[in-house]
TORTOR-372714 format. One line per field, with one value per residue (C-alpha): residue number from 1; residue in one letter; x, y, z. Coordinates in steps of 0.05 Angstrom, whole numbers, plus 5000, padded with zeros to 4 digits. Example, Ala and Ser with C-alpha at 12.3 -4.5 7.8 and 13.67 -1.06 7.14 Angstrom:
2
pos [1|2]
code [A|S]
px [5246|5273]
py [4910|4979]
pz [5156|5143]
This chain:
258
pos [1|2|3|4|5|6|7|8|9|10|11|12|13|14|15|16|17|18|19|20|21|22|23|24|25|26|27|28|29|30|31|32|33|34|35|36|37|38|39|40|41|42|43|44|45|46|47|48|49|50|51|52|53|54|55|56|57|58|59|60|61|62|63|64|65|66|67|68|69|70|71|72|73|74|75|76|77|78|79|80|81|82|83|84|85|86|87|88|89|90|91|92|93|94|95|96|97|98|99|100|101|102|103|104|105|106|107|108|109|110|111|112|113|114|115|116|117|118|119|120|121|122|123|124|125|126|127|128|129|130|131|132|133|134|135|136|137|138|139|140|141|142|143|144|145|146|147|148|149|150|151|152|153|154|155|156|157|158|159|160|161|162|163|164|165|166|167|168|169|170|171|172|173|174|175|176|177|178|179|180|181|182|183|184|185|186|187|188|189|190|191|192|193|194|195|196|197|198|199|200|201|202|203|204|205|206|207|208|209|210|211|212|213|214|215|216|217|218|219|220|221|222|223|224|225|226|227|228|229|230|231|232|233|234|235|236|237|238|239|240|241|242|243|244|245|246|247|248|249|250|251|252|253|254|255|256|257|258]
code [X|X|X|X|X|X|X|X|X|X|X|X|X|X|X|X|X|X|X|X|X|X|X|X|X|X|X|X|X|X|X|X|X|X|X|X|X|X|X|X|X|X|X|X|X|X|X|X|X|X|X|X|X|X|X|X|X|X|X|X|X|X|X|X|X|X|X|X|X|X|X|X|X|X|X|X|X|X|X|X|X|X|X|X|X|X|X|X|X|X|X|X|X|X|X|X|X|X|X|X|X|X|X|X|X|X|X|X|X|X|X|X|X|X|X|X|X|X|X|X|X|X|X|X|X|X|X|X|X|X|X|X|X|X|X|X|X|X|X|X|X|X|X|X|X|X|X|X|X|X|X|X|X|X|X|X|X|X|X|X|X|X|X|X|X|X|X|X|X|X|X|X|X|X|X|X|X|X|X|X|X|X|X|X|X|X|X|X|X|X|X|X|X|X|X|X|X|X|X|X|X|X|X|X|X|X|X|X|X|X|X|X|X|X|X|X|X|X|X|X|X|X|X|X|X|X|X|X|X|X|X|X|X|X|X|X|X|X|X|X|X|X|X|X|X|X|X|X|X|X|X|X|X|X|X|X|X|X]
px [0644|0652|0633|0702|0740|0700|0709|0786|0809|0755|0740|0800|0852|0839|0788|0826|0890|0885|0860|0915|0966|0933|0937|1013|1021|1055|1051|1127|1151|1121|1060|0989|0945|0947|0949|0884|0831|0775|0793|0801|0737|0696|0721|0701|0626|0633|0643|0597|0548|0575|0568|0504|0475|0507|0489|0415|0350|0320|0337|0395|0375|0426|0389|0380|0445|0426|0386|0449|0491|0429|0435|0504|0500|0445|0452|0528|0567|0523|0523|0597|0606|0550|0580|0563|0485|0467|0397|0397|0474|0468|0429|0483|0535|0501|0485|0544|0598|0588|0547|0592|0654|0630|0604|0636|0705|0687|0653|0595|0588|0608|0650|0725|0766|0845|0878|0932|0900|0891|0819|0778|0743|0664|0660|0590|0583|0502|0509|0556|0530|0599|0621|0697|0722|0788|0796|0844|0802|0740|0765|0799|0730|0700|0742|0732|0663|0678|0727|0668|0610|0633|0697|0692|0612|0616|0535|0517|0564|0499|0457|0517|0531|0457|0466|0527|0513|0450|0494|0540|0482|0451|0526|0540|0471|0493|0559|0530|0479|0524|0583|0530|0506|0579|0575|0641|0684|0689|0736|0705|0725|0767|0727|0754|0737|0660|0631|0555|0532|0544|0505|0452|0428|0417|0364|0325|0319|0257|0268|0335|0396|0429|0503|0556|0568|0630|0676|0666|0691|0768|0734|0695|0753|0785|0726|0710|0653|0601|0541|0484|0404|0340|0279|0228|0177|0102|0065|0139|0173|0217|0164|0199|0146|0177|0238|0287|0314|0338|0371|0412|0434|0452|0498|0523|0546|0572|0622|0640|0660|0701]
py [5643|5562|5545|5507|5574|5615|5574|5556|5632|5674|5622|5573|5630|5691|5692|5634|5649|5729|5697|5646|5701|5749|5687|5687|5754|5763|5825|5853|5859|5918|5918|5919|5919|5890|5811|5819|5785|5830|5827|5747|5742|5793|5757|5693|5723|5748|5684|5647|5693|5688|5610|5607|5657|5612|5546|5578|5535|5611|5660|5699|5767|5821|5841|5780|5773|5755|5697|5680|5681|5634|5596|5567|5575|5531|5483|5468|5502|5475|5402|5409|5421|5419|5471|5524|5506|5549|5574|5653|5651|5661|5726|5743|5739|5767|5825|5839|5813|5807|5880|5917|5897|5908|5978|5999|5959|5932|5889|5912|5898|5836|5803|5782|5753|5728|5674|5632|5607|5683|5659|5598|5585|5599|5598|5639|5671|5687|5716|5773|5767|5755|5712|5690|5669|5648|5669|5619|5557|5601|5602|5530|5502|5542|5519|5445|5462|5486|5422|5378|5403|5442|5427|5349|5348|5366|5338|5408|5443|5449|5488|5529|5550|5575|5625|5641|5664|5706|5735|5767|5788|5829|5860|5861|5908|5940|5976|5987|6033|6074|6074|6108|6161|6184|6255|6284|6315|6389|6431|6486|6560|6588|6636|6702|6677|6670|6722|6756|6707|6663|6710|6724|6643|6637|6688|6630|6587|6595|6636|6682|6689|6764|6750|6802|6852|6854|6886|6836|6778|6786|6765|6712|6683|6684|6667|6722|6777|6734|6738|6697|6723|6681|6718|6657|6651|6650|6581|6557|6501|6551|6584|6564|6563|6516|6569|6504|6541|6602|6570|6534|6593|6625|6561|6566|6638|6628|6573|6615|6680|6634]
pz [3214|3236|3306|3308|3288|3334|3398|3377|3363|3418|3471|3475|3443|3472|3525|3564|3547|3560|3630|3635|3624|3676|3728|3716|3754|3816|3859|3869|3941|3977|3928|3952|3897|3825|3816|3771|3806|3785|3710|3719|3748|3699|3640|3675|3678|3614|3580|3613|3586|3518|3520|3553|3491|3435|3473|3485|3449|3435|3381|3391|3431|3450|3506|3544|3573|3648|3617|3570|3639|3671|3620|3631|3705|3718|3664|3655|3712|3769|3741|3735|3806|3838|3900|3853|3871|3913|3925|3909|3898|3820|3829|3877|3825|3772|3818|3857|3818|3750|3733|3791|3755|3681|3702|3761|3758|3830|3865|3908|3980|4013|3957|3974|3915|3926|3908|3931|3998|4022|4015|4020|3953|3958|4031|4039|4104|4100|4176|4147|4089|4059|3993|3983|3918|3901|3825|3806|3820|3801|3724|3724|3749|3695|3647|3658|3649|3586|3569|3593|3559|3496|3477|3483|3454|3385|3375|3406|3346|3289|3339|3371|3300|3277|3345|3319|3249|3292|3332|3284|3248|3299|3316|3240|3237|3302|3282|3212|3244|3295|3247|3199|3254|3257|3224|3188|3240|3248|3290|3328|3311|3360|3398|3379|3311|3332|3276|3270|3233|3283|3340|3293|3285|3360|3347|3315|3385|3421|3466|3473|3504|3521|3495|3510|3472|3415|3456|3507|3468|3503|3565|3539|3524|3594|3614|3658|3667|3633|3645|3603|3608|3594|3558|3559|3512|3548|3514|3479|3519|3553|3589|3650|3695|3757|3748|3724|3676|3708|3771|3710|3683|3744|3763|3700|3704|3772|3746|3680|3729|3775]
């Protein structure tokens, strides 16, 4: 795919303008929670990281995202506005910002995002160890970074491209390997279905597990008066010697004969 294209329909089209149409909400009276600051922000992070892998000097590597994220930090946010230069303060972001929101949804302690003057933009309280951020002017400084650097520098185009084409490469290689671990979907038999043939193959596990008996299986499917036994093996890898093994079957039972 051209740089141009790439940057015109993923950066400029939807990145930005999913963000621009986020920043358009307004809560509705009596609402408390909603106006999208955490998604505005994590998308912010998310495409700094993208930019700083594609304008990288290093081989493309899925796996180094917090340097991809340095990368564009340090070397075109900070000289953009120099207020983002902070001693410490990127680690901070990356830390408590940008992983708590891509795995958690939240921030992690001591971050305040808001917009619209309910806070002051980066003020940095290091007594209460406290960081405000105002989303709106967080992504429109972000994106005049972007303006300043990228979009207006088309010299830095050639090498942006060669971490392109890497970059859908590795993907490309990516979902060609888990979309080939997929195995053929098969619906599981109903359980008064479950025949001897079925009971018989558990035999072959190493070790063995006392299932109820036939006329049993009308209870088994309420899931009442089960009750599953360990035989362990002496030498196999179910010799259960620290006992693991059998506390997990008893829990087990207990929540099957609730």
């Amino acid at each position: 795919m051209d740089i141009n294209k790439f940057l015109e329909q993923f950066v400029e089209g939807y990145l930005f303008c999913d963000i621009e149409s986020m920043l358009k909400i307004e809560l509705e009276d009596g609402q408390k929670y909603g106006a999208c600051g955490y998604p505005v922000v994590m998308s912010v992070l998310a495409g700094m990281e993208l930019l700083g892998g594609l304008l990288s000097k290093n081989t493309f590597d899925k796996y180094a995202g917090d340097k991809c994220f340095d990368n564009y930090w340090d070397n075109y946010f900070c000289i953009f506005d120099h207020k983002y230069k902070i001693s410490g303060i990127k680690k901070l972001v990356r830390g408590l910002i940008r992983h708590g929101l891509a795995h958690n949804s939240i921030t992690k302690q001591g971050i305040f995002i808001g917009k619209d003057g309910s806070v002051t933009h980066w003020h940095l309280d290091k007594e209460k160890s406290q960081l405000f951020i105002d989303f709106s002017k967080f992504y429109k400084d972000f994106r005049a970074s972007y303006n300043k650097f990228i979009k207006n520098n088309p010299s830095i185009r050639s090498e942006m491209q060669i971490r392109l084409n890497e970059m859908i490469k590795e993907y490309s290689k990516e979902a060609e390997d888990l979309f080939g671990k997929i195995g053929e979907y098969r619906e599981s038999p109903p359980i008064d279905n479950i025949d001897a043939t079925m009971i018989h193959n558990a035999s072959t596990m190493r070790g063995s597990a006392t299932l109820p008996p036939s006329g049993m299986w009308d209870k088994l499917a309420t899931g009442k008066d089960i009750e599953l036994k360990l035989t362990p093996i002496s030498g196999s890898p179910f010799d259960d010697k620290d006992g693991k093994f059998k506390n997990f079957i008893k829990n087990l039972n207990k929540k099957l004969n609730k």
